[in-house]
Backbone as JSON, one array per atom type, in Angstrom:
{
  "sequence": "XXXXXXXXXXXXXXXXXXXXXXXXXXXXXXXXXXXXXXXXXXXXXXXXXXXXXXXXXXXXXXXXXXXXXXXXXXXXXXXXXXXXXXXXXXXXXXXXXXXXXXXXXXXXXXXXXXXXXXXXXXXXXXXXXXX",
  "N": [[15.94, 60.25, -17.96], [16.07, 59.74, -14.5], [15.38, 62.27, -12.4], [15.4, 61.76, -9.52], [17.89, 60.02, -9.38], [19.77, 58.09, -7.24], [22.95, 58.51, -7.4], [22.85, 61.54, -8.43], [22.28, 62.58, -6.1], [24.25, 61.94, -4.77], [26.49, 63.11, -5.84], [25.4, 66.88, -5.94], [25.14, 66.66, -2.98], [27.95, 66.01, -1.99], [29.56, 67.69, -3.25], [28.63, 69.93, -1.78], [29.3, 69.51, 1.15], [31.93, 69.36, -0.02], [31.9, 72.41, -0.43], [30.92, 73.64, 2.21], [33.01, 72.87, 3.83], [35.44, 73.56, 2.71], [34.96, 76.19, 2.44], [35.01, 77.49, 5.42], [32.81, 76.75, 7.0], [32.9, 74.09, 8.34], [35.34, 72.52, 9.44], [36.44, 71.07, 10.48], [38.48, 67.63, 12.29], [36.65, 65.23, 11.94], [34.93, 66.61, 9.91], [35.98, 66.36, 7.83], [37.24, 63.85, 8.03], [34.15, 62.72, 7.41], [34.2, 64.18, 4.94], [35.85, 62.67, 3.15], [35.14, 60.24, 3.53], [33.02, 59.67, 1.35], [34.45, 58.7, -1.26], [35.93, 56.57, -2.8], [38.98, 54.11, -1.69], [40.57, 53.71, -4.42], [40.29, 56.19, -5.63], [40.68, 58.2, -8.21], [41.94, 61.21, -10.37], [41.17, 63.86, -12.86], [42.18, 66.5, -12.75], [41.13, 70.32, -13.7], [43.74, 71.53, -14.73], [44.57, 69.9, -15.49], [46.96, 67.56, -13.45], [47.1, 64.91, -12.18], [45.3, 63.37, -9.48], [45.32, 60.73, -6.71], [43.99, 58.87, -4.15], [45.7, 59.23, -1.58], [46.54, 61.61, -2.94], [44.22, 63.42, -2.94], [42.99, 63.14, -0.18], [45.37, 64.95, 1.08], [44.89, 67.28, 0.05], [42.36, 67.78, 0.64], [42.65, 68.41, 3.39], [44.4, 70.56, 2.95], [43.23, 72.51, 2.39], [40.85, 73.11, 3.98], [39.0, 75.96, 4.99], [39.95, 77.22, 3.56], [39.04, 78.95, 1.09], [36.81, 81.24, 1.87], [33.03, 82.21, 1.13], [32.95, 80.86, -0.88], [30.79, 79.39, -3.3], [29.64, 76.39, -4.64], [27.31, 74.96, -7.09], [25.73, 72.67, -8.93], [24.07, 71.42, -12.36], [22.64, 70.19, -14.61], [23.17, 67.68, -14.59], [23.24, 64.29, -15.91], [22.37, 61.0, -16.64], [25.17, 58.19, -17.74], [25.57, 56.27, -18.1], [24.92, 53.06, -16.33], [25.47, 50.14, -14.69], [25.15, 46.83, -12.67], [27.45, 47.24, -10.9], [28.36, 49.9, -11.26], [28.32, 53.44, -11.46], [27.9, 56.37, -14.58], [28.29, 59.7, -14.64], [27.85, 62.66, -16.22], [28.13, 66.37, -15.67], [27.52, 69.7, -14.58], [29.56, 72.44, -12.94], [29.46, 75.15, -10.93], [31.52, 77.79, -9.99], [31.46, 79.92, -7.44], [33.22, 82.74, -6.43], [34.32, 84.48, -3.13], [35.61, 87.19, -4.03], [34.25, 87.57, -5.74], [34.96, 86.52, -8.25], [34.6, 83.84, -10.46], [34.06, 80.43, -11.83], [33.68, 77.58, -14.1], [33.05, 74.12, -14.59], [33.16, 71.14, -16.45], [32.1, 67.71, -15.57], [33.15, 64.63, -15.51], [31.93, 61.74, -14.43], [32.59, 58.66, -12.22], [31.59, 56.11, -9.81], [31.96, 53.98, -8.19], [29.37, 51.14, -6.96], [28.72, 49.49, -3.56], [28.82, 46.77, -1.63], [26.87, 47.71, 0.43], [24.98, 49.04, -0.78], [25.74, 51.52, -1.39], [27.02, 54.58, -2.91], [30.63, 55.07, -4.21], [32.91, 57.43, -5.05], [34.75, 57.05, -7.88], [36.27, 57.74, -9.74], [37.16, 61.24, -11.26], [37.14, 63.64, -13.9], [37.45, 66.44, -14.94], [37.28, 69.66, -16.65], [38.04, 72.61, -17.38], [35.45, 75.07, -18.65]],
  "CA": [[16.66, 60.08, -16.73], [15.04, 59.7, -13.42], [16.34, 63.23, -11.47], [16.07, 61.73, -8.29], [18.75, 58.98, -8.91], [21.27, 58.31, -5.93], [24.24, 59.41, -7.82], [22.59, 62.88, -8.52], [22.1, 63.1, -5.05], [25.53, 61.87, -4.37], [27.31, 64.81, -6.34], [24.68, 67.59, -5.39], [25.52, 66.43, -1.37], [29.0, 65.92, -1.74], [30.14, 69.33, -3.59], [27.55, 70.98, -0.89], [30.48, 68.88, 1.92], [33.29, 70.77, -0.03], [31.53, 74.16, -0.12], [31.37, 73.91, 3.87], [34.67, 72.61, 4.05], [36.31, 74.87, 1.91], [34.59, 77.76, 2.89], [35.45, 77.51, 6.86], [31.93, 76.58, 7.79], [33.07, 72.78, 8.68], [37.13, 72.67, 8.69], [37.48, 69.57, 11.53], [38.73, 66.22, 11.41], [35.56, 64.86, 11.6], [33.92, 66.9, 8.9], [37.13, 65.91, 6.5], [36.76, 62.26, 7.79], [33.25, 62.42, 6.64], [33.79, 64.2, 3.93], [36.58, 61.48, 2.49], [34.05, 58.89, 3.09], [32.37, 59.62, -0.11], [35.9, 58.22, -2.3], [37.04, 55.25, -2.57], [40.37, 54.29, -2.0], [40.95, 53.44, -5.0], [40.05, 57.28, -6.14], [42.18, 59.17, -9.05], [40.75, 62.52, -10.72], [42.57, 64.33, -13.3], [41.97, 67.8, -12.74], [40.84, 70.79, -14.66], [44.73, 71.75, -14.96], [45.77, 68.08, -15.99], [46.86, 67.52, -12.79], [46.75, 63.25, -11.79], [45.49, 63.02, -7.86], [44.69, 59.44, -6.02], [43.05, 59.12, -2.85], [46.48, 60.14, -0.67], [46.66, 63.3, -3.2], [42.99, 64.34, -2.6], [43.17, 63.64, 1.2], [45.79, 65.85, 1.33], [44.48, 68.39, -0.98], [41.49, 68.62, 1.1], [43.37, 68.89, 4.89], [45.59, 71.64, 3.19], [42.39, 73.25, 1.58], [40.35, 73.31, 5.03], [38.88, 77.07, 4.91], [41.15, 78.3, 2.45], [37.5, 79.61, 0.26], [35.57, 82.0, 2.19], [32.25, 82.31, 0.64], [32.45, 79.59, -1.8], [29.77, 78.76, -3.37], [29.04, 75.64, -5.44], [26.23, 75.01, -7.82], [25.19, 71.81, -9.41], [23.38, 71.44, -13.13], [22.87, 69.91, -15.98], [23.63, 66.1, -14.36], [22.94, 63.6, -17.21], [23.19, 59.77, -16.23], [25.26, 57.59, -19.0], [25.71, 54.37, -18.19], [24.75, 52.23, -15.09], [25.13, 48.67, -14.53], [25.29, 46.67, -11.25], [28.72, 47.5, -10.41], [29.42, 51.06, -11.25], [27.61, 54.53, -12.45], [28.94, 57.06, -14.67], [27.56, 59.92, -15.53], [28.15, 64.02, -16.54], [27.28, 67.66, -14.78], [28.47, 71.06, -14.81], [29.57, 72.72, -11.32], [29.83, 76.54, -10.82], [32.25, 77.52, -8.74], [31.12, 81.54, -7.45], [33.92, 83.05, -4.83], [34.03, 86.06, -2.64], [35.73, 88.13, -4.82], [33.59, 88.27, -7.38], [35.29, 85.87, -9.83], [34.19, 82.4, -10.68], [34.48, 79.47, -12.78], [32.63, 76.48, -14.41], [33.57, 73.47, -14.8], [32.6, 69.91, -16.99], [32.29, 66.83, -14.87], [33.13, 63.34, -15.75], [31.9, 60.77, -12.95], [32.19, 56.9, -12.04], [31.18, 55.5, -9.14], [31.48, 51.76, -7.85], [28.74, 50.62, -5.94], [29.25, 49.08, -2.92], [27.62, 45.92, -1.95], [25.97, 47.83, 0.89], [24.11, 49.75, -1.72], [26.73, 53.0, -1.3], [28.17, 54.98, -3.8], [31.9, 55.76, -3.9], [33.57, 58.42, -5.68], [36.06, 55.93, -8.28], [37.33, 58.72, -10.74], [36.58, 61.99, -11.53], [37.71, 64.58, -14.51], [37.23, 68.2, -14.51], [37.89, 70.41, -17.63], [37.35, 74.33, -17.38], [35.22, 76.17, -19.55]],
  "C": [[15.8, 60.54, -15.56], [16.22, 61.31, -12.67], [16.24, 63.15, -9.88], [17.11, 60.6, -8.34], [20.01, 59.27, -7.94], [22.45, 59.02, -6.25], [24.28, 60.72, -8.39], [22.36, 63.31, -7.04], [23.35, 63.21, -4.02], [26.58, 63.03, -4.75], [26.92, 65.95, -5.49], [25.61, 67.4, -3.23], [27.23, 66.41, -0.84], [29.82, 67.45, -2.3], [29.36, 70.26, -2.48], [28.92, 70.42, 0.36], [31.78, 69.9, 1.45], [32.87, 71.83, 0.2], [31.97, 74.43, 1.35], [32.83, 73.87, 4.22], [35.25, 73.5, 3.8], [35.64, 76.01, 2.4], [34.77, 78.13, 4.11], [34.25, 77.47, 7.51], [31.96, 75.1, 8.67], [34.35, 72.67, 8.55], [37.9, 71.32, 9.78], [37.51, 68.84, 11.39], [37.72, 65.64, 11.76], [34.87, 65.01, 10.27], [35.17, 66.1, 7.47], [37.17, 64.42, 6.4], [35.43, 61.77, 6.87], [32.98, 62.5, 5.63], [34.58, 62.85, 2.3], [35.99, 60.86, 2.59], [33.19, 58.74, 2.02], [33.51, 59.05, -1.37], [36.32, 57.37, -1.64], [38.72, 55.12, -2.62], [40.91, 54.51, -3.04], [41.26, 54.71, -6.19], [41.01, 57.79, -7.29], [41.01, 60.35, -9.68], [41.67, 63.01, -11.72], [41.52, 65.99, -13.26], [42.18, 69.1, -13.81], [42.16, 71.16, -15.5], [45.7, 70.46, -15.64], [46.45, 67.5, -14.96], [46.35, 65.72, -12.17], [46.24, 63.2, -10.29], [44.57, 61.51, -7.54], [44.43, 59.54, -4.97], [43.65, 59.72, -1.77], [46.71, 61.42, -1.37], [45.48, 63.83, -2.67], [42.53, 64.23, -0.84], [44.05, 64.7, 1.67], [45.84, 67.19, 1.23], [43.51, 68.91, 0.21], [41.84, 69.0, 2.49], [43.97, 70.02, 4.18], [44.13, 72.86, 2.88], [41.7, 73.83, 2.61], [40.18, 74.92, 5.23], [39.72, 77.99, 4.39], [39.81, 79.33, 1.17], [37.11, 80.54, 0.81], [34.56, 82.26, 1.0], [31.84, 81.71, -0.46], [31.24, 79.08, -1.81], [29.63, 77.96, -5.14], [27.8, 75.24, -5.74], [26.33, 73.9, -8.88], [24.35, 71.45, -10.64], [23.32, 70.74, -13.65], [23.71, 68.03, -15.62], [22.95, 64.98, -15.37], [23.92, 62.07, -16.81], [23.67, 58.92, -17.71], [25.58, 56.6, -19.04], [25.54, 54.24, -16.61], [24.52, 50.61, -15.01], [25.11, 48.23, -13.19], [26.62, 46.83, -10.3], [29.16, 49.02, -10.13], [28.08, 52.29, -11.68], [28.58, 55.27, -13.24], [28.1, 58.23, -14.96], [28.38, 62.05, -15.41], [27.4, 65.1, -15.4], [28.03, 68.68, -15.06], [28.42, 71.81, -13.29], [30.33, 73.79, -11.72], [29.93, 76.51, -9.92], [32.09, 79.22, -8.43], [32.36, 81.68, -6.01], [33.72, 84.68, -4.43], [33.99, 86.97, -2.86], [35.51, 88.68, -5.71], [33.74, 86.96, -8.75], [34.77, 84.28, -9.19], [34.59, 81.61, -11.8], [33.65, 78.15, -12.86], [33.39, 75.09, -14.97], [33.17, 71.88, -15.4], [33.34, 68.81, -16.21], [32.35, 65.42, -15.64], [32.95, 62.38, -14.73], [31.81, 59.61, -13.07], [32.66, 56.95, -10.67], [30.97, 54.14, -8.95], [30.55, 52.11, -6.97], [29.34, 49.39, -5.06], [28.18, 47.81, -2.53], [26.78, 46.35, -0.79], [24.95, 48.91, 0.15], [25.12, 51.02, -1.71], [26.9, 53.6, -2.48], [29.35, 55.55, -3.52], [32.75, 56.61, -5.27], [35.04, 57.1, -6.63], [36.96, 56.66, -9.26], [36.51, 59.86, -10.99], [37.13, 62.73, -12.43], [36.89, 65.64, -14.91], [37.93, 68.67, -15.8], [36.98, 71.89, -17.18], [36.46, 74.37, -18.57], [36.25, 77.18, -20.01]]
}
């Protein structure tokens, strides 16, 4: 696997978007516009809790979330691409989640991505299991 492919750079850049977000270094509707521009409408996720959200749950998730973190910090590893054709990517990672208080948590990524036909990638599903 090539480790500069787009959709390692797309994760990496986009969990670095929540960190700010969530952490109260970026919390305006701008930065939340921009940062929803990485998910497609069509978005769903099932979260580490089991938890179903589609693109109006995780817009809302992230307006309510807006500097609710201090000192959040996400961390990126272990990205492993597993399929790519001309339509879509998919591929694995592991994302440590370190907070202020000391405690943290890790978490296994499942990713797909449509491409867009201006070359883009968009966020098309995501699932999250704890460690």
């Amino acid at each position: 696997m090539h480790q500069t492919h787009p959709a390692f750079t797309e994760v990496v850049d986009t969990c670095e978007s929540i960190q700010q977000f969530f952490s109260g270094a970026d919390t305006g509707a701008a930065a939340c516009a921009k940062l929803l521009a990485h998910f497609s409408s069509d978005f769903s996720m099932i979260s580490p809790g089991g938890q179903q959200l589609d693109y109006p749950a995780l817009a809302g998730f992230f307006r309510q979330a807006a500097g609710s973190k201090p000192g959040l910090r996400i961390d990126v590893t272990d990205i492993v691409l597993l399929h790519e054709n001309e339509l879509a990517v998919v591929l694995v990672y592991k994302e440590a989640q370190a907070f202020s208080d000391g405690s943290a948590n890790l978490r296994f990524a499942t990713a797909l991505f449509d491409k867009t036909m201006d070359g883009r990638l968009l966020w098309r599903h995501l699932h999250e299991t704890m460690q």
